[in-house]
N, C-alpha and C positions, 0 to 999 in steps of 0.2 A: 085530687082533681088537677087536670092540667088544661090552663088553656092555648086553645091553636086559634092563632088568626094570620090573617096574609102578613106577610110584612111590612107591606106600604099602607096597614090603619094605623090611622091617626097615634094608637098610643104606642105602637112599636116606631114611629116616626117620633114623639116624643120623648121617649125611651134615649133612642140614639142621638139627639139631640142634650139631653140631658149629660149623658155617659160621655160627651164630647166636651164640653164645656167642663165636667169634671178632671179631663184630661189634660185641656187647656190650663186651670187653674196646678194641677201637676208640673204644667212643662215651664211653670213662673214662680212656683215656690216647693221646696220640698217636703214641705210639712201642712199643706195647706187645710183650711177649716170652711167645708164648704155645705152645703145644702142647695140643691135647686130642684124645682118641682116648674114641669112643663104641662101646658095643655094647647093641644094643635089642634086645627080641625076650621074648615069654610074661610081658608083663605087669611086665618089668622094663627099666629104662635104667640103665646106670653109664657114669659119667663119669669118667676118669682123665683132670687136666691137668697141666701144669705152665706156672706162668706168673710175671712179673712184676708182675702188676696183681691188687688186690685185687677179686673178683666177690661180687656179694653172693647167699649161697645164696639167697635168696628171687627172684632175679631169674634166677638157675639152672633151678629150678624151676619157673618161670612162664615159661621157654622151653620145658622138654620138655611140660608141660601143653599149650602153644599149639600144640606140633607135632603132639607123639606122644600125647595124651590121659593120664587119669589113671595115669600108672605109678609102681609104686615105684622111687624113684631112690636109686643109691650113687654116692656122691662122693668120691673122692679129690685133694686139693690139695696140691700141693708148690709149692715156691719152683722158679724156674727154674735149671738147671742152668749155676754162673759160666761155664765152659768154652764151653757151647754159647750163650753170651749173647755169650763176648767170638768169637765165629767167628759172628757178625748183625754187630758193630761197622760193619761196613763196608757198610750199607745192603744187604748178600747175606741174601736171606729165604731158606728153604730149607721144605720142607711134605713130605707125604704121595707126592707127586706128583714130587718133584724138587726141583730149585734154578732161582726166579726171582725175577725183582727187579720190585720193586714192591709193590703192594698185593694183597691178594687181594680177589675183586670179590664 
């Protein structure tokens, strides 16, 4: 099954949002340990991550701005979970999508 949707819904504006902020956390650490899950939609975006790398909310911000235009954004930040840090040890990435190895492009 394949799904087609425009590119400006909500969860392909999510999507890139998310894919962005992963790349943020790249361009400040090189090994970075991240998770974020977005949901957009009426004017609102919240971001739940969890991560090893410190993001600075104003660069947060000025990702969903460039994407998804003025929304009100919630944020939530946790530290990443030890458990699920020391099962990456081994260069095994794991995402939304599955488990692979490498980087996400």
């Amino acid at each position: 099954m394949i799904e087609k949707v425009n590119p400006a819904h909500p969860d392909k504006v999510a999507d890139c949002i998310a894919g962005a902020i992963v790349d943020l956390a790249y361009e400040l650490d090189e090994n970075p340990r991240i998770a974020v899950e977005v949901l957009a939609g009426h004017g609102i975006c919240t971001i739940i991550m969890e991560t090893s790398v410190k993001l600075p909310r104003k660069e947060i911000l000025s990702i969903v701005r460039r994407i998804a235009g003025n929304l009100k954004v919630i944020l939530k930040v946790v530290p990443q979970d030890e458990f699920l840090a020391m099962n990456q040890s081994e260069g095994l990435r794991c995402g939304d999508n599955g488990i692979f190895k490498g980087v996400p492009l």
